[in-house]
C-alpha atoms as one frame of an Amber mdcrd trajectory, in Angstrom:
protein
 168.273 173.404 151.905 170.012 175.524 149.246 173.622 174.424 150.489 171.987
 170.413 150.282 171.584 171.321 146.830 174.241 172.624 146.138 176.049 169.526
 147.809 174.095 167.022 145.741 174.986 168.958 142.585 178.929 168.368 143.384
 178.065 164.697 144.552 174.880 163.192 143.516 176.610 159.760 144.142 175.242
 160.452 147.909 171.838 159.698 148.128 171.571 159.908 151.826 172.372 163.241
 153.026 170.037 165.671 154.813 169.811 169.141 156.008 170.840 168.163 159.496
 174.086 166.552 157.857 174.930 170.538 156.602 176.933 172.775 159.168 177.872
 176.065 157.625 181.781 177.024 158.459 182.010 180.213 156.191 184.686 182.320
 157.011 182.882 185.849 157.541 184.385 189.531 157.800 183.051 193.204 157.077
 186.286 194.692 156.495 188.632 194.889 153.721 191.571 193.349 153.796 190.750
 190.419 156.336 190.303 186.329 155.352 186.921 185.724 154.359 185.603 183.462
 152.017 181.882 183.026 149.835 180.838 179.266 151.609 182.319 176.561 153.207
 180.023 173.699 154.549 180.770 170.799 156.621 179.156 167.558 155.883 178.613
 164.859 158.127 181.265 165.871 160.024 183.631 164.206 157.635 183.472 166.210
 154.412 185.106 170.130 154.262 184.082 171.669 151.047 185.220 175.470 150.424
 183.789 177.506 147.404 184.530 180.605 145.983 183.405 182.622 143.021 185.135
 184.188 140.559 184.333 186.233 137.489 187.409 187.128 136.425 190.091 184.974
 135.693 192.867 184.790 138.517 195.564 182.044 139.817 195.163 183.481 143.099
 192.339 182.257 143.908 194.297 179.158 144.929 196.234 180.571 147.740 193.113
 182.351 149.130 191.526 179.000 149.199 194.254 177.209 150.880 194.459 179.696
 153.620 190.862 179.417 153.670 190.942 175.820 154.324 193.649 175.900 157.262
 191.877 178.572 158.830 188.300 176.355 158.714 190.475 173.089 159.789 192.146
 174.745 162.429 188.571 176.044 163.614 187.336 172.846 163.509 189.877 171.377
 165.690 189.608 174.006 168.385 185.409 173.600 168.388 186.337 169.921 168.690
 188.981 170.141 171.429 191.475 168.172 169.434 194.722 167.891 170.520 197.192
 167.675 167.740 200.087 166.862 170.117 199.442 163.457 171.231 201.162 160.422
 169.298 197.419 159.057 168.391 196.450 160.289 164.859 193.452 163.036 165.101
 190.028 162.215 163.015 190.572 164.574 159.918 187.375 165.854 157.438 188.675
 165.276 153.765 188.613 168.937 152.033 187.624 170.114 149.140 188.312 173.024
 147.348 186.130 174.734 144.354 186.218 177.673 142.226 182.793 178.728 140.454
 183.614 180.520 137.233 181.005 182.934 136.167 182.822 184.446 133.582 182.866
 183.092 129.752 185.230 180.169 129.653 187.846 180.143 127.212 190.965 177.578
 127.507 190.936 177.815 131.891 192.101 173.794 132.799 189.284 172.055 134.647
 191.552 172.010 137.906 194.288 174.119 139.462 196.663 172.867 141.280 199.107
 175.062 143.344 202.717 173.490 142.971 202.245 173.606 138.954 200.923 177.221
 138.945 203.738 178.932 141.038 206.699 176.381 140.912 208.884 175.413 137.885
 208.821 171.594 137.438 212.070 171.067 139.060 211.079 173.189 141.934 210.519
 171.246 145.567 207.169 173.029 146.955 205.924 170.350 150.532 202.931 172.233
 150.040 200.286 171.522 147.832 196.223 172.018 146.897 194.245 171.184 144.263
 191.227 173.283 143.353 188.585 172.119 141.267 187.229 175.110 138.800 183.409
 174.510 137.789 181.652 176.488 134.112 178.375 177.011 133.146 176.723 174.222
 131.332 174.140 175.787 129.774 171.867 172.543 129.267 171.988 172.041 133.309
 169.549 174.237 135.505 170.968 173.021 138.655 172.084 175.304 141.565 175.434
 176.255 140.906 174.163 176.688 137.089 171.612 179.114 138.467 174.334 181.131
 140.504 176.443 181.761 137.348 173.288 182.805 134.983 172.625 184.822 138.184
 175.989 186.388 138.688 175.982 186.912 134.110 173.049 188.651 134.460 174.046
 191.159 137.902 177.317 191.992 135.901 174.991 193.242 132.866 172.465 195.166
 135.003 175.631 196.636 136.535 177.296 197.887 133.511 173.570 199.530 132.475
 172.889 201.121 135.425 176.234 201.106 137.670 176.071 200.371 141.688 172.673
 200.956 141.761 169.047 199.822 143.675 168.080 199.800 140.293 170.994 197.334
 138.933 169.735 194.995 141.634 166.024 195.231 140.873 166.639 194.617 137.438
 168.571 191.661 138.677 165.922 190.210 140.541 163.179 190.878 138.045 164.927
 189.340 135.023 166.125 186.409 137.264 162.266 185.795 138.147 160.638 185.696
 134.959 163.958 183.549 133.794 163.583 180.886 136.528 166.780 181.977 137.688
 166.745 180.936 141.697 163.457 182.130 141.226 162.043 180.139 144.294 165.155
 181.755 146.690 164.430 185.192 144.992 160.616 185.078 146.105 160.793 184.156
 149.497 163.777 186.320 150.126 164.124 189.528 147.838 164.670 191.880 150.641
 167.469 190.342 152.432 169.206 189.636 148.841 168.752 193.235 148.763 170.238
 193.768 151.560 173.309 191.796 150.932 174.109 192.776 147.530 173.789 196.239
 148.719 176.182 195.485 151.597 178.347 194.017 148.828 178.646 196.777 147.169
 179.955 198.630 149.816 182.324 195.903 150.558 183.665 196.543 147.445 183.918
 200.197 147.622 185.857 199.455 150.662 188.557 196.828 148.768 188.782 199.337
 145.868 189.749 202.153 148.363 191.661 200.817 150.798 192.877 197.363 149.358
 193.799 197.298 146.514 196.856 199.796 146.874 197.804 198.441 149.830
């Protein structure tokens, strides 16, 4: 239900869709160093969308979600049994890719596209993504507006108290009595618990063995 609103928020044109429209396609890993990526969702079998988030500012991010979404087509071919060596052109899901930017906004462009990032003007680059970057709004209280104040307010209890239970009990506490995803806080605190604390080792594990490599 969380992903429908989250769906809804990026396009409340669509008045129709349900749960059962939702399949979840994240790419998942536990170790450093491997493709992974925060949500992807497929809707109604016709609509990829891929969404990271960010908090600090970073061009990468564009790459990582353009492997992300050949890894999740290709995956969704294979499920499918497609055969992408006939003459007959395959059924394709559109894709789209998002950033969410929890960090404070300054002059970041309100899309990134790849070929203008990397290449000079008079460059040829065949390939090509566009990523759409989404900011806080702080008049909206919708989902993804939630998951930034969220994320704002994690980064603070983390400077205070460091990698600690306590960082994420503050976190949860502060988030409650701010109506901050306070309905997904209650009926789930200890598995958030448990993955931010699985997070955090994830991290250890990128800082140690990734980031040098």
């Amino acid at each position: 239900k969380y992903q429908l609103q989250l769906y809804k928020t990026l396009h409340p044109e669509d008045k129709h869709v349900k749960t059962s429209d939702i399949e979840t396609i994240t790419k998942k890993c536990v170790v450093a160093q491997h493709e992974h990526n925060d949500l992807g969702i497929l809707v109604k079998d016709t609509l990829m969308i891929l969404v990271e988030a960010q908090s600090s500012w970073s061009p990468n991010i564009v790459i990582r979600l353009m492997s992300y979404a050949v890894q999740s087509l290709m995956d969704y071919f294979e499920e499918r049994e497609v055969f992408l060596y006939g003459n007959s052109k395959v059924a394709c899901p559109r894709i789209e890719l998002y950033v969410v930017y929890t960090g404070k906004r300054k002059d970041e462009p309100e899309t990134l596209t790849f070929k203008e990032l990397f290449f000079a003007a008079n460059e040829r680059c065949d390939l090509d993504a566009t990523v759409q970057m989404i900011y806080d709004k702080t008049d909206q209280t919708d989902i993804i507006n939630q998951y930034i104040m969220f994320c704002r307010v994690f980064n603070e209890q983390i400077k205070q108290f460091g990698y600690t239970e306590t960082a994420l009990k503050e976190t949860l506490r502060i988030c409650r009595n701010k109506e901050i995803l306070t309905q997904y806080i209650i009926q789930r605190e200890s598995e958030i618990m448990n993955i931010m604390t699985a997070l955090f080792d994830q991290d250890y594990i990128t800082r140690m063995y990734g980031v040098d490599q």
